[in-house]
C-alpha positions as CSV (number, residue, x, y, z in Angstrom):
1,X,0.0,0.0,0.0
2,X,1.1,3.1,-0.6
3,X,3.1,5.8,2.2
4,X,3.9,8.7,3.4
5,X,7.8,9.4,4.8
6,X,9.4,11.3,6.7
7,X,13.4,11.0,7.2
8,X,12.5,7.0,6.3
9,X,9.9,6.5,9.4
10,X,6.1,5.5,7.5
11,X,3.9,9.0,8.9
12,X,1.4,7.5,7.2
13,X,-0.5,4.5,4.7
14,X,-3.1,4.8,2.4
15,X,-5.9,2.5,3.5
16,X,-8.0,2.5,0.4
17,X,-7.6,2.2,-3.1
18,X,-5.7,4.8,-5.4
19,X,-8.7,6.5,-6.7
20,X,-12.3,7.7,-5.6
21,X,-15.2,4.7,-5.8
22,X,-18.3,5.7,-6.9
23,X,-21.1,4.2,-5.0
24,X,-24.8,4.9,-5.6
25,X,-23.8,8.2,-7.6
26,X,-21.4,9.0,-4.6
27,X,-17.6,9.6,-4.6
28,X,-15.9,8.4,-1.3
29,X,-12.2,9.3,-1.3
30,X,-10.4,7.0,0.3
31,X,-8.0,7.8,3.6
32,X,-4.8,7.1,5.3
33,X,-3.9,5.9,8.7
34,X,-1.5,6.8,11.0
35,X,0.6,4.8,13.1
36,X,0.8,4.6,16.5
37,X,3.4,6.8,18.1
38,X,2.9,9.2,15.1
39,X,2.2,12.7,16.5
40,X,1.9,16.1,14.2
41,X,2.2,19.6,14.7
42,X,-1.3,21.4,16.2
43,X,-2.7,23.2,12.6
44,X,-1.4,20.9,10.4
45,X,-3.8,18.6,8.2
46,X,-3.2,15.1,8.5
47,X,-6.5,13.9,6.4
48,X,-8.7,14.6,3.6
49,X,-12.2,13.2,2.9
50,X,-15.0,14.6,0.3
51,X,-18.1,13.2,-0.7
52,X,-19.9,14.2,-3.8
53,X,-23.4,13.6,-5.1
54,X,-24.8,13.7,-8.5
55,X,-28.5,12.6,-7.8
56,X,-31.4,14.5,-8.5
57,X,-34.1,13.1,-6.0
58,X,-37.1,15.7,-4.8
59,X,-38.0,16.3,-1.0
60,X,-40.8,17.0,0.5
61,X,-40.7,18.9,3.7
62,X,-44.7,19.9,3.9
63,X,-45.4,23.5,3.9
64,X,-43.6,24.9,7.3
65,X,-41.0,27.5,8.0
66,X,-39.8,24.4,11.1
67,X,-40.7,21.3,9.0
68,X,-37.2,20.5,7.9
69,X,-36.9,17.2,6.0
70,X,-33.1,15.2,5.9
71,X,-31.3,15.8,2.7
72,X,-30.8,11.9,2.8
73,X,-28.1,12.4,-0.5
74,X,-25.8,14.5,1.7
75,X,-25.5,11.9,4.3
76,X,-21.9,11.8,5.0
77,X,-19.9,10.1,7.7
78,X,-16.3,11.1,8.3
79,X,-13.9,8.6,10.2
80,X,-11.2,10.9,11.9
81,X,-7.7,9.5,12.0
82,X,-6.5,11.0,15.2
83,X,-8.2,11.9,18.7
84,X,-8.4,15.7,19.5
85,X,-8.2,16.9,16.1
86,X,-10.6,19.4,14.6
87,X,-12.0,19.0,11.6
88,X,-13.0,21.6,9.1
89,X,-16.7,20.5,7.4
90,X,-16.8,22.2,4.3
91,X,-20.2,21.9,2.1
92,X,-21.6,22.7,-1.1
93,X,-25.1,22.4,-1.7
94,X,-27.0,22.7,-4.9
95,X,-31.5,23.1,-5.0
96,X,-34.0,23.7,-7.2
97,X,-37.0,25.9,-5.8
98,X,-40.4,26.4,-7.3
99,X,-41.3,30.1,-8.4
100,X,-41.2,32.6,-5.4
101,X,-40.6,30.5,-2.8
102,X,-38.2,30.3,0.3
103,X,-36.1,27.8,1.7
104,X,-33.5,27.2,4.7
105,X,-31.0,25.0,5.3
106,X,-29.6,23.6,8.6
107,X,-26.1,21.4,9.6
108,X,-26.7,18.8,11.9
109,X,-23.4,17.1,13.4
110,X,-23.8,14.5,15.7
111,X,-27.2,15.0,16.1
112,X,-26.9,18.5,17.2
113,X,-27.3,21.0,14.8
114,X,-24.5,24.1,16.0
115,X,-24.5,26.8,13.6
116,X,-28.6,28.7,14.1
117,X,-29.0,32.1,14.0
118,X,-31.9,33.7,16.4
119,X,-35.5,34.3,14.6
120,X,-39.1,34.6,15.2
121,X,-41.6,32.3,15.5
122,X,-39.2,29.7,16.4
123,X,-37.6,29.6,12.7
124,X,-33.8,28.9,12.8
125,X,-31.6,28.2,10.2
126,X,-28.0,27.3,9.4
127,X,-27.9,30.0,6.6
128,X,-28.7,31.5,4.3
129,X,-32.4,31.7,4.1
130,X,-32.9,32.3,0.4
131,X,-36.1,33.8,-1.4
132,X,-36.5,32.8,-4.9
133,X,-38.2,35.0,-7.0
134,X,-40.3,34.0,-10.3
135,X,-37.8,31.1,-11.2
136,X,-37.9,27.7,-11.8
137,X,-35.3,27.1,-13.5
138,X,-32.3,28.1,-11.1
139,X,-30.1,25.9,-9.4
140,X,-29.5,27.9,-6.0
141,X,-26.0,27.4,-3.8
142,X,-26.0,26.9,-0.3
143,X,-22.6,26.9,1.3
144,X,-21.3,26.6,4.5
145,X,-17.9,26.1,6.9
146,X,-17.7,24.9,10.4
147,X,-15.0,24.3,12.9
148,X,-15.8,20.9,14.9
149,X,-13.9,19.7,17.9
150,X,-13.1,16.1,18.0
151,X,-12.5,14.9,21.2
152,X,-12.5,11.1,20.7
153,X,-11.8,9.1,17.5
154,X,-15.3,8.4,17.0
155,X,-17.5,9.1,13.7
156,X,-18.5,12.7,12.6
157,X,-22.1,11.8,11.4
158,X,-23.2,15.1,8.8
159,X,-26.2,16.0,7.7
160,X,-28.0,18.6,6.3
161,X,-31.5,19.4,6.3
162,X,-33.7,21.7,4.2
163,X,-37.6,23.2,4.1
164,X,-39.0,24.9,1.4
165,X,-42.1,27.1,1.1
166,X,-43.9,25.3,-1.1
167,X,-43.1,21.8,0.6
168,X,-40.6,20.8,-2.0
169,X,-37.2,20.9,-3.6
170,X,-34.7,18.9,-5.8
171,X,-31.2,18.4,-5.5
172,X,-28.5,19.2,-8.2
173,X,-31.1,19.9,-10.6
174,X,-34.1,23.2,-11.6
175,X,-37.3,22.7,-10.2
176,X,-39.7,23.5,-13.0
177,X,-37.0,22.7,-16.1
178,X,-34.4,19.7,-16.3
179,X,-32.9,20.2,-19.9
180,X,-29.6,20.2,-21.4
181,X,-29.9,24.5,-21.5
182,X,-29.8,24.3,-17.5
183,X,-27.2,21.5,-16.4
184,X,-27.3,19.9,-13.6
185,X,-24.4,20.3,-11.1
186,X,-23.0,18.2,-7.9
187,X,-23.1,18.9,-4.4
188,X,-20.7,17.9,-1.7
189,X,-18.6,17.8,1.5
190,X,-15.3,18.3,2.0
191,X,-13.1,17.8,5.0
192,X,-9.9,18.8,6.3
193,X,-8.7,16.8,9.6
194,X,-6.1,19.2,11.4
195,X,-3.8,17.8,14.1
196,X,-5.1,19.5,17.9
């Protein structure tokens, strides 16, 4: 398997194969370990992962500003390498509204969800809340960055969930048109594990 060196000690060895599998319209990039005894630097990134989706399923969240439905395509676990590290969630996320029509998006990590701004009537979101106005056809990016402290080497279960005015929304593709004049696009994660 393939390694990483440093003055001829092994820092590191891949533990998957040399290029990204595609699963299920999924790209999992595979990871390295790191041997025991093997300590880095706090701020430097030791691991990589990203997942991307192409699919193009629609959700239906029922029509609530609080009814938020799991994005089930951007499921995403991350397995860190080392304890104490933090790791930097990165995400991309691509939807399709209905004309004039809202929608809000929330992380959840761990089953918490860390990153909601204060609003009324109980309506909190991870950001940004987006009104769409007499379009079908866009494909609308959500985007987002957050810090999380890993204590233990235990999964980082991500999520992200999503309600739209009108009760539904695609992924990665227009609402109202699908053609080969509005392309579809990916979304994804990406991660960056940095030593604590």
């Amino acid at each position: 398997m393939p390694e990483i060196q440093l003055n001829g000690k092994t820092i590191a060895t891949q533990t998957g194969t040399n290029e990204p599998v595609l699963k299920n319209n999924v790209v999992m990039e595979s990871g390295f370990s790191i041997p025991s005894g093997v300590t880095f630097p706090a701020g430097h990134v030791i691991n990589i992962g990203q997942q991307i989706t192409t699919a193009t399923n629609l959700y239906n969240t029922g029509q609530s500003s609080t009814a938020y439905e799991k994005i089930d395509d951007m499921d995403f676990t991350y397995n860190p390498i080392a304890s104490n590290s933090k790791i930097l969630i990165m995400w991309n996320l691509h939807l399709g509204l209905a004309t004039n029509q809202s929608i809000n998006i929330r992380l959840n990590v761990n089953n918490t969800t860390p990153l909601l701004g204060a609003g009324g009537s109980n309506s909190l979101s991870t950001g940004p809340s987006r009104y769409i106005n007499n379009s079908g056809a866009d494909i609308n990016l959500f985007e987002g960055k957050y810090l999380y402290q890993n204590t233990v080497q235990n999964a980082v279960v991500l999520q992200l969930w999503g309600t739209a005015q009108n009760g539904a929304f695609y992924i990665n593709r227009g609402y109202s048109y699908d053609d080969s004049w509005r392309h579809r696009t990916p979304s994804y994660w990406t991660i960056f594990e940095i030593a604590g």
